[in-house]
TIPA-419128 format. One record per residue (C-alpha): residue number from 1; chain; x, y, z. Coordinates in nm, 3 decimals. Each point is the difference from the previous one (the first is absolute). Last residue first. Example, Ala and Ser with C-alpha at 12.3 -4.5 7.8 and 13.67 -1.06 7.14 Angstrom:
<atoms>
<atom zakol="2" paza="A" px="1.367" py="-0.106" pz="0.714"/>
<atom zakol="1" paza="A" px="-0.137" py="-0.344" pz="0.066"/>
</atoms>
This chain:
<atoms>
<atom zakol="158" paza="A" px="3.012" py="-0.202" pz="-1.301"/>
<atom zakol="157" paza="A" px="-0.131" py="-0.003" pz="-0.377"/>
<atom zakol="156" paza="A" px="-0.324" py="0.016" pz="-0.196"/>
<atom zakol="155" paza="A" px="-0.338" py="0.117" pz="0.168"/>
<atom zakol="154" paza="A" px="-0.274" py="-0.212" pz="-0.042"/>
<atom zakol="153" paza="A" px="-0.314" py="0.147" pz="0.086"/>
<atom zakol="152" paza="A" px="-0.312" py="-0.060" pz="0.250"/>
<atom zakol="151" paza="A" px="-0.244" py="0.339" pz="0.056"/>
<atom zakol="150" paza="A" px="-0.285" py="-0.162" pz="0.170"/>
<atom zakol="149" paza="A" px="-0.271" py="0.248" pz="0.096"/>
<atom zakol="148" paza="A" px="-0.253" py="0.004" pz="0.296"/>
<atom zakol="147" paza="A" px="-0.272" py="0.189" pz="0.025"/>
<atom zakol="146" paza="A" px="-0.177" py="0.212" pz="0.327"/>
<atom zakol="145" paza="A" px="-0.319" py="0.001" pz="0.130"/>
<atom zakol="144" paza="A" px="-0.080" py="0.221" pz="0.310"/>
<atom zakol="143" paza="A" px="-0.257" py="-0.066" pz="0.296"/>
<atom zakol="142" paza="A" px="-0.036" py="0.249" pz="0.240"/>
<atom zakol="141" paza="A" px="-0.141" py="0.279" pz="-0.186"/>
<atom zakol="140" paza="A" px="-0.311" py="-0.247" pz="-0.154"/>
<atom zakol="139" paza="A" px="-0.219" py="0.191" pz="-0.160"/>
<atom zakol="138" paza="A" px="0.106" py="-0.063" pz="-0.375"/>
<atom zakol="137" paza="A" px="0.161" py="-0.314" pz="0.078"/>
<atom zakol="136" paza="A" px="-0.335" py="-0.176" pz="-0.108"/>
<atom zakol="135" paza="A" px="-0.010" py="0.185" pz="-0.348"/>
<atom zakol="134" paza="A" px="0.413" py="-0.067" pz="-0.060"/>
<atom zakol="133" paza="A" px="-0.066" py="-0.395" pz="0.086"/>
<atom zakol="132" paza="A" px="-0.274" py="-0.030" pz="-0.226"/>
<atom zakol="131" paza="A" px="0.165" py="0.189" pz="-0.257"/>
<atom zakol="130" paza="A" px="0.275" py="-0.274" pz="0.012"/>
<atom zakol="129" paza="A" px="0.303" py="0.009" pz="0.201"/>
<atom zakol="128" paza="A" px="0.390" py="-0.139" pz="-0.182"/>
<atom zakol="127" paza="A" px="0.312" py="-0.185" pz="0.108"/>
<atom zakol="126" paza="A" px="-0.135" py="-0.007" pz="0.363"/>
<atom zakol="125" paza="A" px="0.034" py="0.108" pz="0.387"/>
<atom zakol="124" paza="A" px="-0.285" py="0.103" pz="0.164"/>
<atom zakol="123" paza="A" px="0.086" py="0.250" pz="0.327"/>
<atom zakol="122" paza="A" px="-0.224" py="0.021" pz="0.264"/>
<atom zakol="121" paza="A" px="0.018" py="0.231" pz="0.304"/>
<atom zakol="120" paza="A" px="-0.032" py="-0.058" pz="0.388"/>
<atom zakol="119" paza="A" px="0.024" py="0.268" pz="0.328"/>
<atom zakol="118" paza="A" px="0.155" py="-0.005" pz="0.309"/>
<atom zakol="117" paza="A" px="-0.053" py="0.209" pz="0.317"/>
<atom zakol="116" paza="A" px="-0.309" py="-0.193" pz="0.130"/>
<atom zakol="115" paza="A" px="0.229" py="-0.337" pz="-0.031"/>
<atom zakol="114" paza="A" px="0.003" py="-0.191" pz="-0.333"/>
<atom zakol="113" paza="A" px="0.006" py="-0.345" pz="0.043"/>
<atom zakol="112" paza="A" px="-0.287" py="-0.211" pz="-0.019"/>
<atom zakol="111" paza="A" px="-0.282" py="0.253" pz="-0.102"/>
<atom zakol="110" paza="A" px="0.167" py="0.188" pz="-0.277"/>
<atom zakol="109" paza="A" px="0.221" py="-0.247" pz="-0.071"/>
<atom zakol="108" paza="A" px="-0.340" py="-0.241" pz="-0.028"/>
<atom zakol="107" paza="A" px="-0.173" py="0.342" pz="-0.183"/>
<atom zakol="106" paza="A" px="0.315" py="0.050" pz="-0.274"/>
<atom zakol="105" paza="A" px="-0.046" py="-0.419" pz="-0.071"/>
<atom zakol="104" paza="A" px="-0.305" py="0.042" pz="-0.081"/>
<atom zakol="103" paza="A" px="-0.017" py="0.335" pz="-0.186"/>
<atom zakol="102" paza="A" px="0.312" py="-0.216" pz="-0.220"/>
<atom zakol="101" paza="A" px="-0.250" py="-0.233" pz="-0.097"/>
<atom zakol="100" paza="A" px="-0.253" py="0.267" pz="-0.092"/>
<atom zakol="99" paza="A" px="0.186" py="0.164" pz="-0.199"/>
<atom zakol="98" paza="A" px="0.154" py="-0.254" pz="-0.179"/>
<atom zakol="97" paza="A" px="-0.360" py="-0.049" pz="-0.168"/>
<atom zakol="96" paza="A" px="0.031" py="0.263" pz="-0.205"/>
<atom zakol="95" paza="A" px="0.287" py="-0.111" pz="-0.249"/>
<atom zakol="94" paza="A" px="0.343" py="-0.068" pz="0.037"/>
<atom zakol="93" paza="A" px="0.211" py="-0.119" pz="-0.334"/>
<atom zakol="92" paza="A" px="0.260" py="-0.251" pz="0.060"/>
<atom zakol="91" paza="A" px="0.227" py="-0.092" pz="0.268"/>
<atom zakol="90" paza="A" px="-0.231" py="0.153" pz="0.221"/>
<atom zakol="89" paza="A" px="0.107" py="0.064" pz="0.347"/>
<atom zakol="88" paza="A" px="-0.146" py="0.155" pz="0.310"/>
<atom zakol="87" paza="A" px="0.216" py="0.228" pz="0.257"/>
<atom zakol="86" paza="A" px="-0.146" py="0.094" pz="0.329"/>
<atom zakol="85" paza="A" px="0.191" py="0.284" pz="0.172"/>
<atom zakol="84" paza="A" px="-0.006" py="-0.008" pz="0.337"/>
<atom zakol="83" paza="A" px="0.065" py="0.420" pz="0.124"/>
<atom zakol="82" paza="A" px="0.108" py="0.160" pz="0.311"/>
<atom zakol="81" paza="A" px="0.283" py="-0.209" pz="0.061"/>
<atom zakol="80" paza="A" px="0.312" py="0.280" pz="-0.068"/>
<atom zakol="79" paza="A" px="0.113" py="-0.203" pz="-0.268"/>
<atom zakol="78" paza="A" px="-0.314" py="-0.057" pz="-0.175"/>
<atom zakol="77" paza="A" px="-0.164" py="-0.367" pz="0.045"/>
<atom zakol="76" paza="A" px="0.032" py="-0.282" pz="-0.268"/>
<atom zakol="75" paza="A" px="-0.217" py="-0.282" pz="-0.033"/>
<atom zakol="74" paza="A" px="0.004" py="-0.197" pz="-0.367"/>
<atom zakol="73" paza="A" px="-0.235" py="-0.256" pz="-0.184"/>
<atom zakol="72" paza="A" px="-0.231" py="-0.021" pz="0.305"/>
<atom zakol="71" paza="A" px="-0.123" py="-0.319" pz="0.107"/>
<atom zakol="70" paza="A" px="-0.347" py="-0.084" pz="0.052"/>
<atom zakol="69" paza="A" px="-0.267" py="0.161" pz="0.208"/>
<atom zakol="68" paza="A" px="0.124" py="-0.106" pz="0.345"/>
<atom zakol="67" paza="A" px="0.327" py="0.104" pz="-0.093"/>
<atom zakol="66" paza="A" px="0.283" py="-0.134" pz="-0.079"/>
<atom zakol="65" paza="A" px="0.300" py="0.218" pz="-0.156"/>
<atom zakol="64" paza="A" px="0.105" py="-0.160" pz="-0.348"/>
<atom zakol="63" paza="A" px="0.308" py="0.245" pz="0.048"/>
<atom zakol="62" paza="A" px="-0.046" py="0.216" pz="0.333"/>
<atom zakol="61" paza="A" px="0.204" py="-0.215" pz="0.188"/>
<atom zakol="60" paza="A" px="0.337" py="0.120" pz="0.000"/>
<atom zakol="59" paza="A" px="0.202" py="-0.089" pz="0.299"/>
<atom zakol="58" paza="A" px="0.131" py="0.283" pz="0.259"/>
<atom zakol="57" paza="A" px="-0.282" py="-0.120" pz="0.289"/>
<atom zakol="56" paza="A" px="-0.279" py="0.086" pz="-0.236"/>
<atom zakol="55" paza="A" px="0.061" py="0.116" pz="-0.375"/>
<atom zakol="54" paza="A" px="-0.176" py="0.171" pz="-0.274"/>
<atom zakol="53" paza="A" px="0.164" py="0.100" pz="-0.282"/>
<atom zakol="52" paza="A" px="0.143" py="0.356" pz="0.002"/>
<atom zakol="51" paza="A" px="-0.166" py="0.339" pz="-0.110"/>
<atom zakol="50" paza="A" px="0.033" py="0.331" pz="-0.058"/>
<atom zakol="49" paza="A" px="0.301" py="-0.030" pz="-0.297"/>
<atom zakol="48" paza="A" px="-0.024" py="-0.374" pz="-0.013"/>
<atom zakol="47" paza="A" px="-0.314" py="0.075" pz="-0.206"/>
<atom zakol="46" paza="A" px="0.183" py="0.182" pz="-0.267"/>
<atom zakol="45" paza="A" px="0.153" py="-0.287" pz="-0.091"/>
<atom zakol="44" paza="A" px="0.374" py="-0.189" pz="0.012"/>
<atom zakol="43" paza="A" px="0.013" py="-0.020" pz="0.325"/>
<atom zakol="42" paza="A" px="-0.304" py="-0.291" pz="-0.019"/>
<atom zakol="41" paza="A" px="0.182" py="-0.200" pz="-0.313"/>
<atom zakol="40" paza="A" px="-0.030" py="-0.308" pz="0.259"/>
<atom zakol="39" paza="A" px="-0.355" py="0.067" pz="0.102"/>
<atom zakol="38" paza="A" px="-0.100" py="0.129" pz="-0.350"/>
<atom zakol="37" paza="A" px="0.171" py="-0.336" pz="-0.177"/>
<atom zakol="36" paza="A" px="-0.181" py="-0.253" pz="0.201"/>
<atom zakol="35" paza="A" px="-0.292" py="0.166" pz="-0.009"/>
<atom zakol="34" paza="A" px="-0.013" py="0.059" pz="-0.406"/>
<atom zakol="33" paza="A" px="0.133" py="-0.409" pz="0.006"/>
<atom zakol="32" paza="A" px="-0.281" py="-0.074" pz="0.259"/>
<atom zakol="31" paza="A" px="-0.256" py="0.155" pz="-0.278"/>
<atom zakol="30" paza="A" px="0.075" py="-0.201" pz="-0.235"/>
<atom zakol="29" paza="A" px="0.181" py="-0.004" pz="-0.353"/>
<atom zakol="28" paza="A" px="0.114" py="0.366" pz="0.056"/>
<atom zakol="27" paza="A" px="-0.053" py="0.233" pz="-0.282"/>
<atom zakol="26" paza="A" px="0.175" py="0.111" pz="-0.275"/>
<atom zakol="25" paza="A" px="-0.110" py="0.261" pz="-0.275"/>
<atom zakol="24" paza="A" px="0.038" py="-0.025" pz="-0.392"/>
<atom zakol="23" paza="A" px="0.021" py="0.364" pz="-0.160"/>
<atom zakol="22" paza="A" px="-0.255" py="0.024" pz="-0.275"/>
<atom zakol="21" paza="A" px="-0.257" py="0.120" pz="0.219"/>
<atom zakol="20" paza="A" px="-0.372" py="-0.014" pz="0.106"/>
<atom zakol="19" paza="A" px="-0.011" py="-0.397" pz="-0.062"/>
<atom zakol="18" paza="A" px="0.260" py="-0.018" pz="0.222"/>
<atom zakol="17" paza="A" px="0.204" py="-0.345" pz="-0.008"/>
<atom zakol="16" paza="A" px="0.110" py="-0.215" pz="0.214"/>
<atom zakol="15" paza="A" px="0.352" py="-0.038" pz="0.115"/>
<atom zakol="14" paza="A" px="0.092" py="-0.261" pz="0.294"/>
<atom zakol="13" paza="A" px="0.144" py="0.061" pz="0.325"/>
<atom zakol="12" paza="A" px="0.113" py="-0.254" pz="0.292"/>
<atom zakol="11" paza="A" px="0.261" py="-0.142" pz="-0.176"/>
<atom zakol="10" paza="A" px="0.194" py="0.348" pz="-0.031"/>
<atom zakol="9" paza="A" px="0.086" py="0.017" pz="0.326"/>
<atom zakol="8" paza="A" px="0.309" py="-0.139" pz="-0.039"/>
<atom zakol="7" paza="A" px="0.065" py="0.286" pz="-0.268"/>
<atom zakol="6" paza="A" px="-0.061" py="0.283" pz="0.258"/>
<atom zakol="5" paza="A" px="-0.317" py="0.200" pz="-0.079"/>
<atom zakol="4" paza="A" px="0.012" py="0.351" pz="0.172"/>
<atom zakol="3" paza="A" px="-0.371" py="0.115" pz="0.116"/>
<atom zakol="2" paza="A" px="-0.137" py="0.306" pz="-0.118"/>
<atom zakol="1" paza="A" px="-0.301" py="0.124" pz="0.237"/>
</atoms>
């Protein structure tokens, strides 16, 4: 995912560096910033592509979506409402444990909303995964992890 950074969003990142690089990367300064800036950058990924956020009765609901097991970062279902897609968020690095927190919140969609006809994947969200992370993804086809870069410049002129 590439996200555009507009400059009044720029409060809500700050650089840290990489000890693997020389380049200096940005991340959000908490987690509700990273949300905040997904669900209102949403057209703008390859997730709007399939999917849309979550809504009943025409509102959208499926940001900080309650459940019974805590709230879910994100709820978005595929445009032809076969699919919930759970989305988890890391502002940071995502390790292991992730997994089973998002698990949880895939079975209550699982077993709350989805219909026999529907179906639920996972999708963690972060600036970077451990090996952790990549060893308990291994077997997991229907949960994905994706990273998110912030590419913020100043451009000169009109």
């Amino acid at each position: 995912i590439q996200l555009r950074l507009h400059i009044e969003d720029a409060e809500f990142i700050l650089p840290s560096e990489n000890p693997t690089s020389e380049k200096q990367v940005s991340s959000f300064q908490l987690e509700k910033h990273l949300e905040d800036f997904l669900v209102k950058n949403w057209n703008q990924t390859h997730l709007s592509e399939n999917y849309k956020i979550y809504e009943v009765d025409g509102q959208e609901v499926g940001k900080q979506f309650r459940t019974d097991t805590g709230p879910l970062d994100i709820l978005a279902i595929n445009k032809d409402g076969s699919e919930y897609l759970v989305i988890e968020l890391k502002r940071d690095r995502a390790s292991d444990e992730v997994v089973g927190q998002i698990s949880r919140y895939m079975g209550w969609v699982a077993k709350n909303l989805c219909d026999e006809s529907q179906s639920v994947r996972g999708c963690i969200v972060a600036l970077q995964g451990d090996q952790k992370l990549e060893d308990a993804l291994y077997l997991m086809s229907n949960i994905s992890f994706v990273r998110y870069e912030i590419d913020f410049r100043l451009v000169e002129g009109f």
